[in-house]
C-alpha positions in Angstrom: -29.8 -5.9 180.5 -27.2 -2.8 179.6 -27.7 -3.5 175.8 -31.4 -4.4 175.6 -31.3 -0.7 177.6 -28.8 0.3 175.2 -31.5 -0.4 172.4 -34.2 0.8 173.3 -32.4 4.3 173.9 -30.8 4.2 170.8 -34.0 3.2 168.9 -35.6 6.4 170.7 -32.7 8.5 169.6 -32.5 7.4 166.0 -35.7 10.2 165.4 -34.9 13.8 164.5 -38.0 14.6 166.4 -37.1 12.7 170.0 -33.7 14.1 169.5 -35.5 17.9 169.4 -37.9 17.0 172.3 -34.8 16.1 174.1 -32.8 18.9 173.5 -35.3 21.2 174.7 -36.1 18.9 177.6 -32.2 19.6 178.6 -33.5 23.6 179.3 -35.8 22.4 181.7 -39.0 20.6 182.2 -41.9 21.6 180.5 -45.7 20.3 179.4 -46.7 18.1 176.5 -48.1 21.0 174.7 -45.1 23.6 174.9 -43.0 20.5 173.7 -45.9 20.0 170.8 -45.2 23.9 169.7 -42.5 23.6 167.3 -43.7 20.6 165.7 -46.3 20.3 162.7 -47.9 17.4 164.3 -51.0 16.5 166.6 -50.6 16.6 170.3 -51.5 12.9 170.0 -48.8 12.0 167.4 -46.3 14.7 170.2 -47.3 12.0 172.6 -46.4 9.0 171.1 -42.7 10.1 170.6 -42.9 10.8 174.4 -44.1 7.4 175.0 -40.6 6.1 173.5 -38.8 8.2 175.4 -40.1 7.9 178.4 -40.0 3.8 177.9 -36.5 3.9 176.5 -35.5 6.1 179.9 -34.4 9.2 178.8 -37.3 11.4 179.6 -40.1 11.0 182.9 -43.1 12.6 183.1 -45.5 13.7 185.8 -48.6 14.9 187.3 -49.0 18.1 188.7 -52.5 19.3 189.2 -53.6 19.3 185.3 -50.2 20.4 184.4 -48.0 16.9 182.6 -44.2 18.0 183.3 -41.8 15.9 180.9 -38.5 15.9 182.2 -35.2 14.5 181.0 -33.8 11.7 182.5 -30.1 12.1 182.8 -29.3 8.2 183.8 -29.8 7.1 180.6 -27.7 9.5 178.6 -25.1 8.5 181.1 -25.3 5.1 180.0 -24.8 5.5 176.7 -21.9 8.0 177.6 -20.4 5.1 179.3 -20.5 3.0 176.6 -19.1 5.1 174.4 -16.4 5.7 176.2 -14.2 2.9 175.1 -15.0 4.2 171.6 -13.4 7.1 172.6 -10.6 6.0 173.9 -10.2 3.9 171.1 -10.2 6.6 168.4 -8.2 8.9 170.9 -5.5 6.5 170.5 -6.4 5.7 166.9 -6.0 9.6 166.3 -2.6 9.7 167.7 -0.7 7.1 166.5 -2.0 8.6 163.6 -0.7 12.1 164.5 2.8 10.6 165.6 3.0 8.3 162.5 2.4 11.9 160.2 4.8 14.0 161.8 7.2 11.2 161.3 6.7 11.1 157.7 6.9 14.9 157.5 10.2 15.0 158.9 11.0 12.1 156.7 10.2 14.0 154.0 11.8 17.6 155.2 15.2 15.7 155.5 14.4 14.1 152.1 13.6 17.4 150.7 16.9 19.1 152.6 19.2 16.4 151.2 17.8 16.9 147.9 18.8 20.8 148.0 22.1 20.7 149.0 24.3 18.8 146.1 21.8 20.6 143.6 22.6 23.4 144.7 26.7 22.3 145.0 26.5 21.0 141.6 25.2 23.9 139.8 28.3 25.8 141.6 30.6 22.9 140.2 29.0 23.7 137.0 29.3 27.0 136.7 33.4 27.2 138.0 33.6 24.7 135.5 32.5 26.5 132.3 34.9 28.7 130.0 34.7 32.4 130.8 35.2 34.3 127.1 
């Protein structure tokens, strides 16, 4: 039941428009026509994004009077923050053996680059002691 919700949400997220709608939705209810506003579509086409919304779960809407509040429906982000969760923690510790695995090869390589310096630097000394002074 969790992924056919899963789904459904995340076919009603894959559109740039639903994903606006919700965003503004997230300030606050408001009607079908202020949500309309910013878009270069019909009221009817406004309405049909709502309608996979609000069947996917993230958005209800209401009757008040004349006035059709859309609200957002918080539940269903949740459920998708659950399951992204173990992503998270998965790329968290991804991102750190990473890290430690990095600064291990930098300090590799600032040894590396230490033990380098020295005898150069002894040898040209050895070199120059070494030449005949005129």
């Amino acid at each position: 039941m969790v992924k056919l919700s899963l789904d459904s949400t995340f076919a009603a997220l894959s559109d740039p428009t639903r994903r606006a709608i919700l965003a503004r939705l997230a300030l606050g209810k408001t009607s079908v026509t202020e949500l309309a506003q910013p878009f270069a579509m019909s009221l009817p086409a406004v309405s049909k994004h709502l309608k996979v919304l609000e069947r996917a779960g993230l958005i209800a809407r209401g009757r008040e009077a004349q006035w059709r509040p859309c609200r957002i429906e918080p539940r269903a982000l949740k459920d998708i923050d659950d399951w992204l969760a173990h992503y998270r923690r998965f790329f968290d510790e991804s991102f750190d053996r990473l890290d430690a695995y990095l600064q291990k090869l930098q300090a590799k390589e600032r040894t590396k680059e230490r033990n380098n310096r020295g005898p150069k630097r002894k040898d040209r000394k050895d070199a120059r002691n070494k030449q005949p002074r005129s």
